[in-house]
N, C-alpha and C positions, 0 to 999 in steps of 0.2 A: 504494500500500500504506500502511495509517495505521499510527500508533504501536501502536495497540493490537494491530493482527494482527503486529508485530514479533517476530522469536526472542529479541530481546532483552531488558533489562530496565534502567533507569537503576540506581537502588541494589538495595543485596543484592549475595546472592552474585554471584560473575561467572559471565557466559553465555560459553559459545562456541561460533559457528555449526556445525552439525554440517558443513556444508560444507568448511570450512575448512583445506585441505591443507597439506601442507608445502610448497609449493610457491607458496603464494598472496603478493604481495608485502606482503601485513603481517602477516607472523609474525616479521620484526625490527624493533623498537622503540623508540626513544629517547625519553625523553620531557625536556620544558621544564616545570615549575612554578610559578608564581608565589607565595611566602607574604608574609608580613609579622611579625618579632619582634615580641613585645610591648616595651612602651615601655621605655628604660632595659636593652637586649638587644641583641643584633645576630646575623650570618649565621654569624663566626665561634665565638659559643657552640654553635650547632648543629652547626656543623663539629667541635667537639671534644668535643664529646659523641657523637656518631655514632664518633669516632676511638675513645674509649675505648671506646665499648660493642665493637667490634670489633677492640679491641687494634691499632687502624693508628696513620695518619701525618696531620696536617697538614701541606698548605705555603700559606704565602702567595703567590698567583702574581697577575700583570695578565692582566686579559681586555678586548678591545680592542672598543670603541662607535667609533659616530657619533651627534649630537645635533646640530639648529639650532641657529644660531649668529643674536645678534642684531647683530651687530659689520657692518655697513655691508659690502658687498662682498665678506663672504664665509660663506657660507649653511650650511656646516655648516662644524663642528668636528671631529676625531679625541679621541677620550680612551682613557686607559689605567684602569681603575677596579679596586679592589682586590679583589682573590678569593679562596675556598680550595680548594683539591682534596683530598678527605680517600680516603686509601686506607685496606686493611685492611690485615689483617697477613701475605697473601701478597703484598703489594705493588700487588693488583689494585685499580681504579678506582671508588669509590663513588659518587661524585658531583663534580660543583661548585657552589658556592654563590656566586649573585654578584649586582650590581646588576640592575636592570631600569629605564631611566629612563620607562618609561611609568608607574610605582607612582610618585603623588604625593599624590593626593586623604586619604588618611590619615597623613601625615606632620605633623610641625610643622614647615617652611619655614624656622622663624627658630631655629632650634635649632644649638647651635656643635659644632664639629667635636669628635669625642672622638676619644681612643688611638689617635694615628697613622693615622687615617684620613684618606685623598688620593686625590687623582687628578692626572692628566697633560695637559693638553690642547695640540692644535699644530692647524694651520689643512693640513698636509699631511700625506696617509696616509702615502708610502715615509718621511720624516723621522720619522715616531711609530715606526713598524717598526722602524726603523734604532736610536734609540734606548730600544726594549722589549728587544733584542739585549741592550743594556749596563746596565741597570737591574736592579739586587736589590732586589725587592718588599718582601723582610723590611727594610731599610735604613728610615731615617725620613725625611722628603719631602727635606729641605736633603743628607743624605747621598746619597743616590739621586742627586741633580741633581747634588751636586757630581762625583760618580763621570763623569757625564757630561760634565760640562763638561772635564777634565783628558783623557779618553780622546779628545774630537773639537775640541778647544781654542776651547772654549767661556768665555763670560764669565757666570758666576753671579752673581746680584743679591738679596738679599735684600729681599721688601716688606713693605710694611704687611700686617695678618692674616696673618702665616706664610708668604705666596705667596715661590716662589723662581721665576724665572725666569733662562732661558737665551739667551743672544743672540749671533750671531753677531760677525765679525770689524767687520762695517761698522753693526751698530746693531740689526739684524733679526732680532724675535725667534724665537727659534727652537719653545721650547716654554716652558710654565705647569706649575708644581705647586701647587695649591689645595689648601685643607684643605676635605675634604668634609663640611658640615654639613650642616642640613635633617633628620634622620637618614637619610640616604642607607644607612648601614648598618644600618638594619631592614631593609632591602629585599633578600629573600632568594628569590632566581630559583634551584632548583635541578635544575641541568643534567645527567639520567640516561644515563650514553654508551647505544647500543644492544643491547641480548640478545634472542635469540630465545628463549631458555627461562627458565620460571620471574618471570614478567613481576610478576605479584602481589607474590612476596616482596620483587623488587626496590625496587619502590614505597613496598610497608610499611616495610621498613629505614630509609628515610627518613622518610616522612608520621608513622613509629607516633613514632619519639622527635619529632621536629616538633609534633605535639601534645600530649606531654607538657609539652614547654616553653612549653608556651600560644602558639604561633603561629598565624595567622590568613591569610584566606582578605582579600587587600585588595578596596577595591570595583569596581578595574577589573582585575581578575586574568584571568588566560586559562592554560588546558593547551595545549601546543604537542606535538605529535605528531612525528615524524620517521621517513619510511618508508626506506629502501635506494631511491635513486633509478635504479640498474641496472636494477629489477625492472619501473619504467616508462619507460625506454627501448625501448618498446612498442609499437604502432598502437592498440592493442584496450585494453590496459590504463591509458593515458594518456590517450584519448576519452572512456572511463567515469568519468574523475577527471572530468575537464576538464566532464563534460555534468556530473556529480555537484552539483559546487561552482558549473555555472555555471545552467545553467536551473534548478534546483531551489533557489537559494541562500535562499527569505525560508524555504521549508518546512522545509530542514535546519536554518538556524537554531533555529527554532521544536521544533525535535523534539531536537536537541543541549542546548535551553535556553541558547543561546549570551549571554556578558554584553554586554550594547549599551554597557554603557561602557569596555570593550575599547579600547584604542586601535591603532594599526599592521593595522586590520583593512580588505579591499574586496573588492570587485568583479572576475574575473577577464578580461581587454578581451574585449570584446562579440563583435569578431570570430572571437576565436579560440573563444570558447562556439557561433556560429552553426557552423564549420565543424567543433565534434564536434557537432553537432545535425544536420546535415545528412548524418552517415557520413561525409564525404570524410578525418577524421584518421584513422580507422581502418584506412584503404585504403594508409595511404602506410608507407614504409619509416624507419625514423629519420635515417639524411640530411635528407629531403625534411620529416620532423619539424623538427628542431633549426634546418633553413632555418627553417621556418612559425615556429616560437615567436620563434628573433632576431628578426624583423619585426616583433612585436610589443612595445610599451613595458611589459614585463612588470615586476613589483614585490615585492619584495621583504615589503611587508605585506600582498598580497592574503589570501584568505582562504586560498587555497594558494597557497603558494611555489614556484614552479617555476627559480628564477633559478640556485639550484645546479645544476641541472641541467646547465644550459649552461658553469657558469664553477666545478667544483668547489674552485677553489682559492682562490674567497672567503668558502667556509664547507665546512662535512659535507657531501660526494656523499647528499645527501637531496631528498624530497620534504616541505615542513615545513606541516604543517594546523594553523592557529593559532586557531580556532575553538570548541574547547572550551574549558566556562566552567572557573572555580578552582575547587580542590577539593584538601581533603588525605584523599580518600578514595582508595584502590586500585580498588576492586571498581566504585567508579562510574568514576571514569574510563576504567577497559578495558572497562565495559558502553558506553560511550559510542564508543569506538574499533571495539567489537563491531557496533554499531550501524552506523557508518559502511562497513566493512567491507561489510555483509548488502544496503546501498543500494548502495554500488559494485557488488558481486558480479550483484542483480538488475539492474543495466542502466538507473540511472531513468534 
């Protein structure tokens, strides 16, 4: 089926497949954005400007990464990076706004830390946990550490450029706090919890004032989708993901308009595309699923994410489509997700 006999449509108003019951697993939503402040801005003037227009709340809270590490022997890093959750004024959840370390290409690199901007970094995940517990985000990086150090009898060091570090009884550091320069804080990822109704306005609330304040779409930006992963705990509906994204993956691209300079994006493993190709995932019961998929070296940046599925407690019980390009448009985005939907639904 080509783009053009499609129900769909990229921009403009939004489409939605007449098909499309209540029932189908993508009528709840989440979505991932990527923007970019303009220069001399950051995530949390859009957090409080979204606050006020809505009479809510910011908080500063951590939201916890992983990043390569170039340090000899130990290949990734844990960080803590700084965020905001802005509510309204029933308390209810608009958004989060937070880093994204794939947004670099538009940055200035050598640009020095502003307004208590930081991060945390430790070489282990339970030890970053452990001390995100005990850490008040609103605190400035030396108060924050120090709070740590006295609660787990810790030894604080103050370094050169601002860094504080924490260290163990025998010498071993335990964690970093850096001042985050580069402007790491233009980089404005924000993170829509899920709804099932009203998806549009949701979107707008945010994209409409985002472009008032002049923010931008970076060059390696992506929309990240997030379905109710329940809904594909599946035979039939997890086959048609799986063949969607795996034998059709240059054509979706190509008809998504997907950004090739995207990064965290692949290929879903070859076998497990051959066995929804063949009927046999169809056939099977989700036991016999959730066997098939562990056996696989599944990934976390394929082009679908299936890794929560298995392990919800290292992110949202979702299925996450990372494949749409950036955009601070509503109506094309959910035309895009409409899109995806009407190929799942047909069975490519």
């Amino acid at each position: 089926m080509s783009t053009e006999a499609s129900n769909t449509q990229m921009d403009g108003n939004t489409v939605r497949p007449s098909w499309a019951g209540d029932d189908s697993p993508w009528q709840r939503l989440g979505f991932e954005i990527e923007l970019l402040a303009p220069s001399g801005r950051s995530r949390a003037d859009l957090a409080h400007y979204l606050a006020d227009a809505n009479d809510g709340t910011v908080e500063r809270i951590f939201r916890f990464g992983s990043e390569p590490s170039l340090v000899p022997g130990k290949p990734i890093f844990h960080h803590l990076s700084l965020a905001q959750r802005v509510r309204d004024a029933s308390g209810r959840e608009i958004c989060i706004l937070e880093d994204d370390i794939t947004i670099v290409d538009d940055l200035d690199g050598n640009a020095p830390a502003t307004d208590d901007w930081y991060r945390i970094i430790c070489d282990d995940r339970r030890l970053l946990r452990i001390l995100e517990s005990t850490i008040d985000p609103e605190l400035a990086a030396n108060d924050a550490m120090e709070l740590c150090a006295k609660a787990f009898d810790l030894r604080l060091t103050n370094l050169a450029g601002g860094r504080v570090r924490l260290d163990d009884a025998d010498g071993a550091t335990v964690a970093i706090a850096l001042p985050q320069g580069g402007e790491r804080e233009r980089v404005t990822e924000i993170v829509l919890p899920p709804r099932q109704s009203d998806l549009e306005q949701s979107l707008e609330q945010v994209l409409g004032p985002a472009r008032e304040l002049g923010f931008t779409v970076p060059s390696e930006a992506a929309v990240h989708v997030h379905l109710d992963a329940q809904q594909f705990r599946n035979s039939d509906a997890l086959a048609r993901l799986i063949r969607l994204f795996g034998q059709h993956r240059e054509r979706l691209w190509a008809e998504l308009q997907t950004n090739t300079k995207c990064r965290r994006v692949g290929p879903l493993p070859e076998g497990l595309v051959n066995d929804a190709n063949s009927g046999w995932l169809a056939l099977q019961d989700w036991t016999e699923l959730e066997d098939r998929l562990r056996g696989e070296q599944l990934s976390r940046y394929s082009d679908v994410n299936l890794v929560n599925m298995l392990d919800p407690s290292q992110g949202p019980d979702t299925v996450e489509i990372r494949v749409l390009p950036g955009s601070l448009d509503a109506a094309s985005i959910l035309n895009r997700v409409a899109l995806l939907q009407e190929r799942w639904w047909l069975g490519w």
